[in-house]
C-alpha positions in Angstrom: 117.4 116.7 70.9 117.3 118.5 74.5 116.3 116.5 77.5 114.3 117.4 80.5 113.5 114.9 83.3 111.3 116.1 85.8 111.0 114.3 89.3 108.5 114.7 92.0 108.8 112.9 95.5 106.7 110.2 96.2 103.8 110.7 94.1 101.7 108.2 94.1 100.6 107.2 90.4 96.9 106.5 91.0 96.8 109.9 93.1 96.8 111.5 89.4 93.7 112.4 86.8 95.7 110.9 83.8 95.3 107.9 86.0 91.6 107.5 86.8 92.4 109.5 89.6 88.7 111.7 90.8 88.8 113.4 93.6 92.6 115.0 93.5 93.1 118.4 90.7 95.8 117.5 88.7 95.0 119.9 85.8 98.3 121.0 84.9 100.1 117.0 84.7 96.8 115.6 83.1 97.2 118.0 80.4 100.3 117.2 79.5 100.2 113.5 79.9 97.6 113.7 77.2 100.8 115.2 74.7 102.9 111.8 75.9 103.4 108.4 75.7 101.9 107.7 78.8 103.1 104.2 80.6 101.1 102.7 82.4 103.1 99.7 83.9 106.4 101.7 84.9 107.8 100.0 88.1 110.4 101.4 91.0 113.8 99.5 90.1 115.9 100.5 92.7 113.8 102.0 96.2 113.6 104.4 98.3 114.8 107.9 96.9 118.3 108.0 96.8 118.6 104.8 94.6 115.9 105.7 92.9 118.3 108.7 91.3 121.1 106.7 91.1 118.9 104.1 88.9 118.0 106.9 86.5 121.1 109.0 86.0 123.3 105.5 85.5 121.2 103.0 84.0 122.1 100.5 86.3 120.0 98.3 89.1 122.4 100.0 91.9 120.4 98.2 94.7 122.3 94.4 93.2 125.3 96.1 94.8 125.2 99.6 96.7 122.6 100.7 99.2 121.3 104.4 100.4 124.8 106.0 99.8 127.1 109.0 98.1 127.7 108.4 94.3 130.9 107.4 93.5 134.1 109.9 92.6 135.5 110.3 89.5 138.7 112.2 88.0 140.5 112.8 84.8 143.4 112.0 86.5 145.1 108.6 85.8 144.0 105.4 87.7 147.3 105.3 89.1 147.3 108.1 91.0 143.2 107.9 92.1 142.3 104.4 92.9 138.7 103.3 92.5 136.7 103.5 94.6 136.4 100.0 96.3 132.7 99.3 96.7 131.5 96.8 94.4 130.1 97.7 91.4 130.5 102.0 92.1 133.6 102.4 90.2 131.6 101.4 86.9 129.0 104.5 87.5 128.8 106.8 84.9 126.3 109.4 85.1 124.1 111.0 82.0 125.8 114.1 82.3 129.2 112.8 81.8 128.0 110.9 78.6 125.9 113.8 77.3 129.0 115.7 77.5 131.1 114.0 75.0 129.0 114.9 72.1 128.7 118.8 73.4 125.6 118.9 75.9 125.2 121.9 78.2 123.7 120.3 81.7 122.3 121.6 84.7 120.4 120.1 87.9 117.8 122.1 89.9 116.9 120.4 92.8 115.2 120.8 96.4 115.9 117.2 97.6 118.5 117.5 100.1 119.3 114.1 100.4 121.1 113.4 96.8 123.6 116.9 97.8 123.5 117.2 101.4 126.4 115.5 103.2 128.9 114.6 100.7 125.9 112.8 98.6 127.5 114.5 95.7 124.7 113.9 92.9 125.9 117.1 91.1 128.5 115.3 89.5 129.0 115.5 85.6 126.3 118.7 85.5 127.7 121.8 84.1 125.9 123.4 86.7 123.8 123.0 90.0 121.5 124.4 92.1 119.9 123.3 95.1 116.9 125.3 96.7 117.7 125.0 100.2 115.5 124.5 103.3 113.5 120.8 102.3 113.4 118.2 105.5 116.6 117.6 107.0 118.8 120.2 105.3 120.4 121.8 107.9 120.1 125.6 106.8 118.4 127.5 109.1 119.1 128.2 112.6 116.2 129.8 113.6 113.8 130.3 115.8 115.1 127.9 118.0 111.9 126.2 119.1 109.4 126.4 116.3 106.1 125.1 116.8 104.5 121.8 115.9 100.8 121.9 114.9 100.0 118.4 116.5 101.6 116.3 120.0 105.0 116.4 118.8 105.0 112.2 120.0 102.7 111.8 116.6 105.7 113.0 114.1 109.2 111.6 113.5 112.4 113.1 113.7 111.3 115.8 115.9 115.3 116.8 116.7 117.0 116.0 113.5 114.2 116.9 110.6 111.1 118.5 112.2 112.6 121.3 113.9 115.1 121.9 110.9 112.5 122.0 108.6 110.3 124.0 110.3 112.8 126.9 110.8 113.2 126.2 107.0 109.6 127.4 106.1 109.4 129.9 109.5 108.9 132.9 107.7 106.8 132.0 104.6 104.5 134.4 103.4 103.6 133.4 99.8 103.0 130.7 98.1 105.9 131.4 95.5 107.9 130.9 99.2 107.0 126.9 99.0 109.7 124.8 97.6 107.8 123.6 94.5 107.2 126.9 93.4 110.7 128.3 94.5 112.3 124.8 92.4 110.1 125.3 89.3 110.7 128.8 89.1 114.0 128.4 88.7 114.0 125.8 86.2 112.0 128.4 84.1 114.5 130.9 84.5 117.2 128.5 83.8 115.7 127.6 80.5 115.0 131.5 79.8 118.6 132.1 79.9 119.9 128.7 77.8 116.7 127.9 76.0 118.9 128.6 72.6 122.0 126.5 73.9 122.8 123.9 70.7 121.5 121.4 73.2 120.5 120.7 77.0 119.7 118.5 79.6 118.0 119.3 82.3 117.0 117.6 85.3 114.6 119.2 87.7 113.8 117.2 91.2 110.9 118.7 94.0 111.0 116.9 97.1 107.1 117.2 97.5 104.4 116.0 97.8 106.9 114.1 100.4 106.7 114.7 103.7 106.2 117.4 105.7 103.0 117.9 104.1 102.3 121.9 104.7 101.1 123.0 101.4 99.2 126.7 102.1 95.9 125.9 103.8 93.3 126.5 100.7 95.1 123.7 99.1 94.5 121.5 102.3 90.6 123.7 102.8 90.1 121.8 99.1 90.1 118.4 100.4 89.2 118.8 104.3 87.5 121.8 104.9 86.9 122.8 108.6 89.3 120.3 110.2 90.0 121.0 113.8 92.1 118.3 114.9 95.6 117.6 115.1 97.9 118.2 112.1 100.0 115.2 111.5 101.7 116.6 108.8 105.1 114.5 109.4 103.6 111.3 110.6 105.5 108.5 111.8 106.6 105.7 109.9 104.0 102.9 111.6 100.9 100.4 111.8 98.1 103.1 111.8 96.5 101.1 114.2 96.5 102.6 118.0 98.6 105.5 116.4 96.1 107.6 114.2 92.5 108.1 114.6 90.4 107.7 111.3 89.5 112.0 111.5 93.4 112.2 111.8 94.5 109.8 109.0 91.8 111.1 106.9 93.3 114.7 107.2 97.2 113.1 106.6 95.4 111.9 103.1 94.0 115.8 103.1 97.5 117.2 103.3 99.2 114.8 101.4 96.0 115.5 98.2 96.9 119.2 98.9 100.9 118.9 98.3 100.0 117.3 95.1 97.7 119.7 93.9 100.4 122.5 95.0 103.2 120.6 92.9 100.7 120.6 90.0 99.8 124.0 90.0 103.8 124.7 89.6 105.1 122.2 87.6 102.4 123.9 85.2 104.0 126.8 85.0 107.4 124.7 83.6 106.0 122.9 81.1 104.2 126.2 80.0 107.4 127.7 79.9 109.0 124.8 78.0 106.0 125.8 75.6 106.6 129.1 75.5 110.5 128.9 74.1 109.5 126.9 71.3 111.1 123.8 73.0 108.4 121.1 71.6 109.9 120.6 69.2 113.5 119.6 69.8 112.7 118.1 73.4 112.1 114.8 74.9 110.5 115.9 78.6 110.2 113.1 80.8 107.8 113.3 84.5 107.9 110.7 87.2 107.8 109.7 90.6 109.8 107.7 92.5 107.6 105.7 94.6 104.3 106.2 96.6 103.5 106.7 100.0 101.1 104.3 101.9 98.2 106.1 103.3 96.8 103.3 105.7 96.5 100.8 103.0 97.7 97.4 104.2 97.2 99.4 107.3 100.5 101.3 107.5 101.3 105.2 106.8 104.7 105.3 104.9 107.4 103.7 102.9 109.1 101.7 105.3 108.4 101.0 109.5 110.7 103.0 112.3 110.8 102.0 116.0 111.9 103.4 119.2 113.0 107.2 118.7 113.9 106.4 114.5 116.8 103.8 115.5 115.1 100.5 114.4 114.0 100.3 111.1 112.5 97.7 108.6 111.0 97.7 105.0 107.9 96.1 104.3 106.6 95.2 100.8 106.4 97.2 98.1 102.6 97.1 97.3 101.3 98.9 94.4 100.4 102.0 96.1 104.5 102.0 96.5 105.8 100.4 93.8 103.7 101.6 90.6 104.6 104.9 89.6 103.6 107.7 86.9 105.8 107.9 84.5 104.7 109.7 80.9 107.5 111.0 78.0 106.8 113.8 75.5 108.3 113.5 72.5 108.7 115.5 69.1 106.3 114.1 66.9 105.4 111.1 68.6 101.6 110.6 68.4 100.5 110.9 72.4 98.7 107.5 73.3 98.7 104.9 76.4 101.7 102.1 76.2 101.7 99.1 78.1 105.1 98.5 77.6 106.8 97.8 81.3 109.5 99.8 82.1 111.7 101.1 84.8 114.1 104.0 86.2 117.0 102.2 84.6 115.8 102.6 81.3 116.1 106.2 81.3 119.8 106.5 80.9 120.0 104.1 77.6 117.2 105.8 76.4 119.0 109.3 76.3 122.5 108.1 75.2 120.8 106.1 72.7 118.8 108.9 71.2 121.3 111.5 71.6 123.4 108.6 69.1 126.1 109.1 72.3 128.7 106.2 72.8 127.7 103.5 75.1 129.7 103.6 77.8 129.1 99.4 78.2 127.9 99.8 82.3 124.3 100.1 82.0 122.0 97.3 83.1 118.6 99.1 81.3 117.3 99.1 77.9 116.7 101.8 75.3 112.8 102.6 75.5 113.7 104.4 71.9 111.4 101.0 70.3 108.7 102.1 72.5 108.8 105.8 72.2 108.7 105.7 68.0 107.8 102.6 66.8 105.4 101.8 69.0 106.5 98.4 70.8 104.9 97.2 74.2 107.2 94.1 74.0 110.1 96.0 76.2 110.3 93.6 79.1 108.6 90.8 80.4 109.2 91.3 83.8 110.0 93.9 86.4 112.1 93.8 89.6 111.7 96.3 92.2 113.8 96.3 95.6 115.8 98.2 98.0 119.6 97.1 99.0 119.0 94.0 98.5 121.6 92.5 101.3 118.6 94.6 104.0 117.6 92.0 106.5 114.5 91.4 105.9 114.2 92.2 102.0 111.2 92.1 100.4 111.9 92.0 96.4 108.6 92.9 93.9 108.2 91.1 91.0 105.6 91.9 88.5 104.8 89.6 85.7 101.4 89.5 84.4 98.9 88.6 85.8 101.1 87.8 88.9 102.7 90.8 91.5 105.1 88.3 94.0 106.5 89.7 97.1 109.8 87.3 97.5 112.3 87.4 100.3 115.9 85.9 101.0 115.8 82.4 101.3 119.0 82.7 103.8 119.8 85.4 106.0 122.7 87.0 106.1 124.7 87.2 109.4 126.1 91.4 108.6 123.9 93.7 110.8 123.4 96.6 108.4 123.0 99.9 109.4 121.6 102.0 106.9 120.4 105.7 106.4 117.5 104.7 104.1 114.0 106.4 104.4 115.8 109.7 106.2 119.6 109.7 105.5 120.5 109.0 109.0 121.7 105.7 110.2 119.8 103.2 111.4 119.6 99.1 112.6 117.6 97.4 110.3 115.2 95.7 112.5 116.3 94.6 116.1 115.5 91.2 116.8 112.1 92.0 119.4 110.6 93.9 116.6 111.1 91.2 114.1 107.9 89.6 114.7 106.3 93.0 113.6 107.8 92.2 109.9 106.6 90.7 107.0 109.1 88.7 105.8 107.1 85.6 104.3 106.6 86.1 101.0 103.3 86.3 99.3 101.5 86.4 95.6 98.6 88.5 94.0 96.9 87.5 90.9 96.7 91.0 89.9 93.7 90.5 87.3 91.3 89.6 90.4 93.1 91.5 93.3 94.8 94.7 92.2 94.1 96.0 95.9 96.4 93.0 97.0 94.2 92.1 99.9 94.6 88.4 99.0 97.5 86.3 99.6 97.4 83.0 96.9 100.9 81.7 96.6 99.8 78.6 98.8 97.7 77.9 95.7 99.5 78.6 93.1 103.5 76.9 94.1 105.3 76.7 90.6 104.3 80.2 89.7 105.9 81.0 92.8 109.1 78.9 91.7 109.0 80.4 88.3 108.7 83.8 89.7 111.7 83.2 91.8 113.5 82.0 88.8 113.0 85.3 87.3 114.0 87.3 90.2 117.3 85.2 90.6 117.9 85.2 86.9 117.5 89.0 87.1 120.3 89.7 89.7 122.2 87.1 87.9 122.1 89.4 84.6 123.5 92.6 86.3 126.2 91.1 87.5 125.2 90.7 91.2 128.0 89.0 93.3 127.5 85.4 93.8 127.2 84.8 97.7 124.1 87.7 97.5 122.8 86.1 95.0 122.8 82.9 97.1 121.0 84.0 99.7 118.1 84.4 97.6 118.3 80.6 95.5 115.4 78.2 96.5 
């Protein structure tokens, strides 16, 4: 069996046809989701984007114990004379690639996400081979022109010095659309598999920044969604409350841009799953598509993933709400009849999954489960709960628990004293929220009986109290299970 996983950047899950989306073209991914095992109650384990990867390629809940951060060294060379490396929890990471090639794999990583490569992130590690199409957000490739323009008042986007201006030297001197990174990332995956398509056997892993921000698909993607828009282009928006910082004709064309970059990573991840068609690949080829989270799109009335203050140094997460937390997920499989699964799963389920298919070893240091059960026989019985969080020492952390019919936001009990300075959201450091912005956070926690409410609009937990200490008892019981260190793990206690 070959493997492809396919990632694409915070795409939200109900922003797709194959799930009830009607007013975004998805063509290319509703096709194929009606050749998979389709999942509709796949969760974020580990948030935002970097521990999302880390989630998937170890099989562990990496937020229990490591944050936004490189992965881990390792070396053939005796423990003697390489120590481990000392953060907690690291030195047991071993990546699919390095288990896939034991038993004779060939491996190779095509990616335009700069943030799992670019400054010593070293995600690469394990693959045969890697590539990384260069120019997405804050990769630091281009050097001119010096001043490129902005297509709104530059005090509406983020990161003008350190992303905006990077990027947009990145994409200066586009001409086609074959020149945007979705097409540029899948195109190479296409040749990749025209050249190893007849390997004994593969794994693949493909990873498109978009539809994350900047949003600057070509404009008759963006003319199919708001035509005649004359207004300023927030294309990179700030992190925020959309109240007092976007008008509704500008927020409505943010949702414009953002439905275009979709459509634009549709029209190209087409062309690799045609390709994977093409070579004869059904047949001896699990593919796997996902996201990694959502994006809020003035829903709970932010725009984002997480809230920045005063020039990007201050930051804080707030929940993850459906729209974040909920993601696509959908596996094709070689004679696996395609169908809808209820069966709730999560990134760190991928890793099992692939060593226990490819009838690898176990290495004994993942924290997921085989969704092998689900994929063939049919089971929805895979877990009865899911966790979602980031680093889960942030101050505040707001830790999602799903377990029918209840979605619980739940936060630390005690908070911890270590100011943490973390490069989540970006990859460049900042202070988790300063004490006058604290006020600005949600931090209590709150419960949605999903059944009735699966907007989350309504806040019940003050009538419903021993489902919120049962759900509690889950969460701790869950970070219990993996291993996480005790005094974290107190913090979060009733």
């Amino acid at each position: 069996m070959n493997f492809i996983v396919i990632v694409s950047d915070s795409l939200r899950r109900d922003h797709l046809g194959c799930y009830g989306n009607d007013w975004i073209s998805t063509p290319n991914i509703d096709a194929f989701a009606k050749q998979c095992v389709v999942f509709d109650r796949a969760y974020v384990a580990s948030f935002p984007t970097v521990p999302h990867r880390r989630d998937f390629l170890t099989g562990r809940f990496t937020a229990t114990y490591v944050g936004w951060s490189p992965l881990g060294q390792r070396s053939t060379i005796t423990a003697e004379h390489i120590p481990a490396d000392p953060r907690p929890g690291v030195a047991d990471e071993i990546v699919i690639p390095e288990i896939l090639s034991e038993a004779g794999y060939v491996s190779m990583m095509i990616v335009d996400n700069p943030h799992i490569l670019e400054n010593g992130y070293h995600f690469d590690r394990g693959f045969d081979g890697f590539e990384w199409i260069r120019g997405q957000e804050s990769d630091r490739w281009r050097t001119s022109p010096r001043e490129p323009k902005y297509h709104c008042d530059p005090a509406k986007i983020r990161r003008r010095d350190r992303i905006q201006q990077r990027h947009r030297r990145s994409v200066a001197n586009r001409r086609y659309e074959t020149d945007t990174f979705p097409a540029r990332t899948m195109n190479r995956a296409t040749q990749w598999l025209e050249d190893n398509y007849r390997q004994d056997k593969f794994f693949l892993y493909v990873d498109t920044f978009d539809p994350h921000e900047p949003w600057d698909a070509p404009q008759w993607y963006v003319d199919m969604y708001n035509p005649g828009y004359t207004g300023d282009v927030v294309d990179y928006p700030q992190l925020a409350y959309v109240d007092g910082y976007l008008t509704d004709e500008e927020l409505a064309h943010c949702r414009a841009l953002y439905a275009a970059e979709i459509t634009l990573v549709d029209r190209w991840v087409g062309t690799l799953f045609q390709k994977i068609e093409d070579l004869g690949l059904l047949e001896n080829t699990m593919v796997i598509f996902m996201s990694d989270h959502g994006h809020l799109q003035g829903e709970h009335g932010i725009i984002g993933k997480a809230l920045l203050w005063e020039q990007d140094e201050y930051f804080s997460y707030f929940p993850l709400y459906e729209d974040v937390n909920h993601i696509p997920f959908m596996v094709r499989y070689p004679g696996v009849e395609p169908r809808r699964s209820q069966a709730m799963i999560q990134p760190t389920d991928i890793c099992p999954t692939v060593v226990d298919i490819a009838k690898c070893a176990d290495p004994g240091t993942m924290h997921g489960k085989s969704m092998s059960d689900v994929l063939l026989h049919g089971r929805d019985d895979h877990r009865a709960y899911t966790v979602s969080t980031p680093y889960i020492k942030s101050d505040p952390c707001p830790a999602t628990i799903v377990k029918d019919p209840w979605a619980a936001i739940l936060f630390p009990r005690r908070r911890t004293e270590e100011r943490l300075v973390d490069p989540a959201v970006d990859g460049f450091d900042k202070l988790q929220v300063k004490s006058e912005f604290a006020d600005q956070v949600q931090s209590e926690d709150l419960l949605f009986d999903m059944s009735k409410d699966p907007k989350q609009e309504h806040d019940v937990k003050d009538q419903h109290p021993k489902v919120m200490e049962e759900l509690r008892a889950d969460l701790v019981r869950r970070f219990e299970e993996v291993g996480t260190a005790k005094e974290i793990v107190d913090l979060w206690r009733p």
